[in-house]
Residue, then its C-alpha position, 0 to 999 in steps of 0.5 A: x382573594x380567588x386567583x385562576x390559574x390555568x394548567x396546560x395539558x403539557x404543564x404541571x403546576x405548584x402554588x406558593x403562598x409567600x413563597x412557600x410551596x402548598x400544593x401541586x395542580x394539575x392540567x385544567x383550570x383552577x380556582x385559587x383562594x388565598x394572599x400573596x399567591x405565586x406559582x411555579x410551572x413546569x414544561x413536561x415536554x422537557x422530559x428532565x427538570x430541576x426543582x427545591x426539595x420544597x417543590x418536589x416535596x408537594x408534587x404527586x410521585x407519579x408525575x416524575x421519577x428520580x434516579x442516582x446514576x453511580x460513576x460507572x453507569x449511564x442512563x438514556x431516556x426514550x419516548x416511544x422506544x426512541x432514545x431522546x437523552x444520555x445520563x451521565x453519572x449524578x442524579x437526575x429528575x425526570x417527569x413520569x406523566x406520559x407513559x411512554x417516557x423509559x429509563x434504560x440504565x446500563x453499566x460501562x463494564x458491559x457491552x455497549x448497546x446496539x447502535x442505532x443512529x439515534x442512539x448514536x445521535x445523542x450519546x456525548x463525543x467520548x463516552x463512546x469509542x467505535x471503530x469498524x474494522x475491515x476484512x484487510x485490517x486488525x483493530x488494536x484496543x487500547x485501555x488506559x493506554x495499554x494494549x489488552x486485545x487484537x480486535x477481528x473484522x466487523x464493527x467494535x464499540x465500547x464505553x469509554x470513562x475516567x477509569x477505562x479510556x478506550x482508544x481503537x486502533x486500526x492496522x492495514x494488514x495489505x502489501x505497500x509500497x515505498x520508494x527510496x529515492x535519490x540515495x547520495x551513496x559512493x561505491x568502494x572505488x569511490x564513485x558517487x551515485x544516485x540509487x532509487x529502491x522500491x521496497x514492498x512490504x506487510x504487516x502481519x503482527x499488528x500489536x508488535x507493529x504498533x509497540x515497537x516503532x512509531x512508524x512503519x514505513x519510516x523503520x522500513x525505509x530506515x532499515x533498506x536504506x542503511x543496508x543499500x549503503x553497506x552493500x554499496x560501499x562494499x563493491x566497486x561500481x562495475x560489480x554493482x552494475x553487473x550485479x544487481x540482482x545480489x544487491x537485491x538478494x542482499x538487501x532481502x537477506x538483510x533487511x528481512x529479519x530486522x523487519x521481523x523484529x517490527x512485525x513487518x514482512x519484508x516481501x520484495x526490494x527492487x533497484x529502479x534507477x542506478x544514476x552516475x554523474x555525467x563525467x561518469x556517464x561519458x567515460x564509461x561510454x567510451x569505455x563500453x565502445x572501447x570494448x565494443x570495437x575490441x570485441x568486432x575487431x577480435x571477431x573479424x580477424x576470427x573470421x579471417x583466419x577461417x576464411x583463409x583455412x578454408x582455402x587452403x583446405x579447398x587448394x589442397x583438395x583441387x591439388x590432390x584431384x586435378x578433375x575437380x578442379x577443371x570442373x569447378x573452371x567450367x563451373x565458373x565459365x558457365x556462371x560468366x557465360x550467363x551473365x554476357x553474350x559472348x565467350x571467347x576461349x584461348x587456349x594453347x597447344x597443350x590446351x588443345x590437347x585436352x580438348x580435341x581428339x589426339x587423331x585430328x590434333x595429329x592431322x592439323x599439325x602435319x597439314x600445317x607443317x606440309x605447307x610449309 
């Protein structure tokens, strides 16, 4: 019995004869003569295939190629230089007939290869660990859960297996802030008050950072706010309120070197909000106007007692220079004259005398006295 059989320029071809594999064809047509004939085609377009060590056995060994992949290698096939599949460990067939078809095999203990987006495109999630670490961040790497390296700014990847998982982690090495708000604290004279605190901070050992707490910024927190209770219930509320800047002093004194033990640079802390109960609020109202009113009545009689000293200096002076004083009498005429039109002057026998010469003052009275 002739059968045909016809091979497409992308297909390679094996005939049975009851099941049994005799021999491959290739691309075109075919004139098959025989019983109980079948056959078995093969897309080589689909670069890898699998087939029975029977079929393998009759195909020609330029058309496909076999590679066995041990547990720390990977394989990634290209066409025309472009990677079109990854190669895990275990042995894979793959068909040879377009030469453009390249294996590239690589061992996970050596660097990984450029990453292309292609490359990327087709590498499966957890074979490879990347991380692109900024100019203000460190990059801690991790193998088997075990710190082995501080990694520096740019872009970092690496093979990650069964017997060497990566992990990447990436530190921000800038100045934060935080805010320590609405802290219940009682001071030593038992008064209750509300404290807000800004804290700002950095980190500057990455690694002891990542190993010593889970958090950042909750072992600062912690560390700030504990120290603001000591201080607060060390003092009494009129020497926190006059002295917040040795609060400050002594949270920084006494926060920073616990920080240090974390890797963490305590940079500044600020008391943002002091805020009393309002019975507290009122009375300490009163008390400052209190004070206040004191301290006005303190200054006025102050400068009462000035103003009377003066006085007495000046009295003492006019008494001790009789011309001064009449002068200071004219001055003060002259001031009213210029605010009225008119003024009258009365002035007595002995005034008299100071004002007009002694010969006429004599004359007037004897004149008068004649008439008499």
């Amino acid at each position: 019995m002739l059968k045909i059989v016809d091979v497409r320029i992308h297909e390679r071809a094996v005939v049975l004869k009851n099941g049994i594999p005799r021999f491959a064809l290739g691309p075109g047509r075919h004139w098959v003569w025989g019983f109980h004939l079948s056959t078995l085609v093969w897309n080589t377009d689909d670069v890898l295939f699998s087939a029975q060590p029977a079929a393998r056995a009759v195909l020609p060994e330029a058309w496909f190629a076999e590679v066995a992949l041990g547990a720390r290698e990977r394989g990634v096939l290209s066409r025309d230089g472009k990677p079109f599949a990854f190669l895990r460990p275990g042995t894979h067939r793959f068909w040879t007939v377009d030469p453009g078809v390249k294996l590239a095999i690589f061992d996970v203990d050596q660097p990984v290869p450029d990453l292309t987006d292609e490359f990327l495109k087709i590498v499966p999630k957890g074979e490879l660990v990347q991380a692109t670490v900024r100019e203000h961040e460190k990059g801690l790497l991790f193998v088997q859960g075990k710190l082995v390296a501080t990694l520096d700014s740019g872009r970092h990847a690496f093979w990650s297996h069964p017997g060497a998982a990566i992990e990447i982690s990436v530190v921000d090495l800038r100045r934060e802030q935080i805010s320590i708000v609405g802290q219940e604290l009682m001071t030593k004279d038992k008064v209750t008050l509300r404290l807000t605190l800004t804290v700002e901070f950095g980190t500057v050992d990455p690694a002891l950072a990542a190993t010593s707490v889970a958090s950042v910024k909750d072992a600062v927190y912690l560390v700030v706010q504990l120290a603001a209770r000591e201080f607060v219930a060390g003092v009494t509320l009129d020497e926190l309120l006059e002295g917040r800047d040795t609060m400050t002093r002594f949270l920084e004194q006494d926060a920073a070197p616990k920080l240090v033990r974390f890797g963490v640079r305590l940079e500044r802390v600020g008391v943002k909000d002091v805020v009393l109960p309002g019975e507290m609020k009122t009375l300490l109202n009163r008390v400052i106007e209190a004070e206040k009113e004191a301290q006005a009545n303190v200054i006025q009689r102050r400068e009462e007692v000035a103003a009377t000293r003066q006085l007495a200096n000046t009295a003492r002076v006019m008494a001790d220079n009789p011309v001064l004083l009449r002068l200071k009498e004219l001055d003060a005429m002259k001031e009213i004259a210029g605010q009225i039109q008119e003024v009258r002057l009365l002035v007595g026998t002995d005034g008299m005398k100071t004002l007009l010469p002694a010969d006429l003052l004599g004359r007037a009275i004897t004149t008068s006295g004649t008439a008499k």
